[in-house]
Backbone as numpy.savetxt, mean C-alpha at the origin, in Angstrom:
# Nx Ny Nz CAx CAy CAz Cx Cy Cz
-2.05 11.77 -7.41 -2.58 11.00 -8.52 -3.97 10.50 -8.13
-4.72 10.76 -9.02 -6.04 10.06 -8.81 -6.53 8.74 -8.95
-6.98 7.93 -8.35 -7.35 6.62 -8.50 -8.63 6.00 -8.16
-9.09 5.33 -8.84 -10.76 5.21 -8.60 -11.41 5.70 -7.88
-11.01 7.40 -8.35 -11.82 8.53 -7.60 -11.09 8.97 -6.38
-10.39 8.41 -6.12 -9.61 9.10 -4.85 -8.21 9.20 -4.99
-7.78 10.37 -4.27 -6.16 11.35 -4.82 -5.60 10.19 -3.39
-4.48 9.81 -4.08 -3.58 8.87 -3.51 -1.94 9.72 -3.64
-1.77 10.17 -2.30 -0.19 10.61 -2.22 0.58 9.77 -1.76
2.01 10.03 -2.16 3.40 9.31 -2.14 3.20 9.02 -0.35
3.10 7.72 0.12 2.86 7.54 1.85 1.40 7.45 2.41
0.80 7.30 1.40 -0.61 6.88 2.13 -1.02 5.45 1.45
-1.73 4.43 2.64 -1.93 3.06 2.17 -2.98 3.07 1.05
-2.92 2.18 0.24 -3.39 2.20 -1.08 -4.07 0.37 -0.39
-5.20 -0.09 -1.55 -5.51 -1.42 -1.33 -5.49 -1.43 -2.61
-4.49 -2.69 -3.55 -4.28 -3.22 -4.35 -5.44 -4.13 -4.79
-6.38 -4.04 -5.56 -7.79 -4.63 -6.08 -7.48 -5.85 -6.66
-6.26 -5.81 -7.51 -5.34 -6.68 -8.34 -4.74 -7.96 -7.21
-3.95 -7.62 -6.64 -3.48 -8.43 -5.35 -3.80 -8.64 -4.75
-4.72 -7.90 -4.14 -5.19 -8.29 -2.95 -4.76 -8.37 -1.53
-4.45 -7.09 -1.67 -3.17 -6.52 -0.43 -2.84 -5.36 -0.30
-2.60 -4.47 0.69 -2.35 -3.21 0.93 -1.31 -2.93 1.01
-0.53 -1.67 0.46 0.79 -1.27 -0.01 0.79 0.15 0.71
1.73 0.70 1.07 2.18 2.10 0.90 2.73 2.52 -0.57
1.88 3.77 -0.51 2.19 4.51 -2.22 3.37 4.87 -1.88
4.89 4.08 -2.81 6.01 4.72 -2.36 6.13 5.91 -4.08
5.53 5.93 -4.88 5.86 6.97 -6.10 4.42 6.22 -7.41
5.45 6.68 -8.22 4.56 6.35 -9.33 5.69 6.67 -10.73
5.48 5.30 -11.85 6.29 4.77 -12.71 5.26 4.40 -13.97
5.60 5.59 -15.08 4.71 5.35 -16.28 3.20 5.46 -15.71
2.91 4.28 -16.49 0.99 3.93 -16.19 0.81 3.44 -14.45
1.44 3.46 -14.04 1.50 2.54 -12.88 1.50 2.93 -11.23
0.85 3.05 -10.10 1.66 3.15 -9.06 2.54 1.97 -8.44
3.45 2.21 -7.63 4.31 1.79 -7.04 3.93 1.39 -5.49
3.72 0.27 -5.05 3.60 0.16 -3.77 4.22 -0.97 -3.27
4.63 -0.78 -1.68 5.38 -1.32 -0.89 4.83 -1.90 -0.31
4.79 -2.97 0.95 4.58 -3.73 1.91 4.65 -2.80 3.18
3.39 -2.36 3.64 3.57 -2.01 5.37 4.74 -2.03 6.32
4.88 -3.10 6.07 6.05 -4.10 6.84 7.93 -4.19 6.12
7.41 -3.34 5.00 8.98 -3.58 4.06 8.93 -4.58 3.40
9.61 -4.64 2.05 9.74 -5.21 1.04 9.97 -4.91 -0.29
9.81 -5.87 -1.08 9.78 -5.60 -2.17 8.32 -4.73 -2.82
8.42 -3.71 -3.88 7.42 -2.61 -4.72 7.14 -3.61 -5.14
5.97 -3.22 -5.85 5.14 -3.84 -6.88 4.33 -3.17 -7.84
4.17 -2.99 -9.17 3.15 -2.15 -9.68 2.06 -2.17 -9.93
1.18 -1.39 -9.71 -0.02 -1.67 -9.31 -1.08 -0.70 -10.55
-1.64 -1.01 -11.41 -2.49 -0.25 -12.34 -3.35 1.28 -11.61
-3.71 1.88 -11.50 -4.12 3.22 -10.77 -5.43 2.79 -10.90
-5.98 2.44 -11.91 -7.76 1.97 -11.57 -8.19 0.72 -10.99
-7.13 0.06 -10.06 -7.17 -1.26 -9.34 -6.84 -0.58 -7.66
-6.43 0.71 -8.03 -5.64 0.93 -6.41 -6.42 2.00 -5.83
-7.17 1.89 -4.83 -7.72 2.81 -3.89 -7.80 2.51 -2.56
-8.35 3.84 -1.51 -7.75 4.23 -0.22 -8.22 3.29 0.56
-7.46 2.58 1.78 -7.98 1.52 2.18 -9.16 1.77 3.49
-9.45 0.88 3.72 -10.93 1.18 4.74 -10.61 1.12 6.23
-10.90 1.21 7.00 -10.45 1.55 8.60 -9.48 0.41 8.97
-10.67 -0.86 8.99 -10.49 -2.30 9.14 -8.59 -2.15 8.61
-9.08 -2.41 7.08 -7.77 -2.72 6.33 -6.13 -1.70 7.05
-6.60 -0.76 7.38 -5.88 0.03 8.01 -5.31 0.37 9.63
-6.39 -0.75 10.34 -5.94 -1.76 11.13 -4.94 -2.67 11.11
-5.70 -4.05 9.99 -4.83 -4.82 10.02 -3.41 -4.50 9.42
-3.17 -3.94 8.93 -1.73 -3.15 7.90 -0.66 -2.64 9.44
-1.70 -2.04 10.55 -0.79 -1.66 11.33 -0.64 -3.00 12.97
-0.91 -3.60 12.97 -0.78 -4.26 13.95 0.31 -5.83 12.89
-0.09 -5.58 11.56 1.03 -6.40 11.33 2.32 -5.80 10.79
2.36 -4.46 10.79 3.75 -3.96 11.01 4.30 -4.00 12.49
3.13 -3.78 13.55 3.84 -4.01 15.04 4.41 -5.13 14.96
3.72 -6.21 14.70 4.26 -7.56 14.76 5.40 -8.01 14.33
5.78 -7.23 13.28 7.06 -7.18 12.50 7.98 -6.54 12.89
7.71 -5.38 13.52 8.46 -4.66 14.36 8.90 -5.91 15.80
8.22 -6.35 16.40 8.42 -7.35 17.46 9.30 -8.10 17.37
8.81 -8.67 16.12 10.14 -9.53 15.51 11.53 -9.25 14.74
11.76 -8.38 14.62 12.57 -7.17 14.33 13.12 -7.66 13.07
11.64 -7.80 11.90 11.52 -7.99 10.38 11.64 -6.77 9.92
11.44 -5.28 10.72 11.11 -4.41 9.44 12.63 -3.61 10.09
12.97 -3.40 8.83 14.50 -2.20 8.95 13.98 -0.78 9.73
């Protein structure tokens, strides 16, 4: 699916423009993508012209706070 110019597949981090938070693309529902929490959680839907590919940084922090979660043995 395309999203403000960039093809976003099912498992790649998305940055929510709307929220203000980075999700894994778990699918896509109607008008909407679907994204998850790094770390597990609850989806959320996210408009497709609010959601694009996140930037190194952001893709940093997304993974050192899933380690962290992992540490704490938050994520299933």
């Amino acid at each position: 699916m395309r999203m403000n110019g960039n093809t976003l597949d099912i498992g790649d981090l998305a940055y929510d423009e709307n929220a203000r938070k980075v999700g894994v693309v778990m699918g896509h529902e109607g008008p909407y993508v679907q994204l998850r929490p790094p770390c597990g959680g609850r989806e959320w839907d996210c408009p497709p012209d609010r959601a694009r590919r996140v930037t190194a940084a952001e893709r940093l922090s997304a993974s050192v706070a899933r380690t962290n979660a992992r540490s704490r043995g938050d994520v299933l």
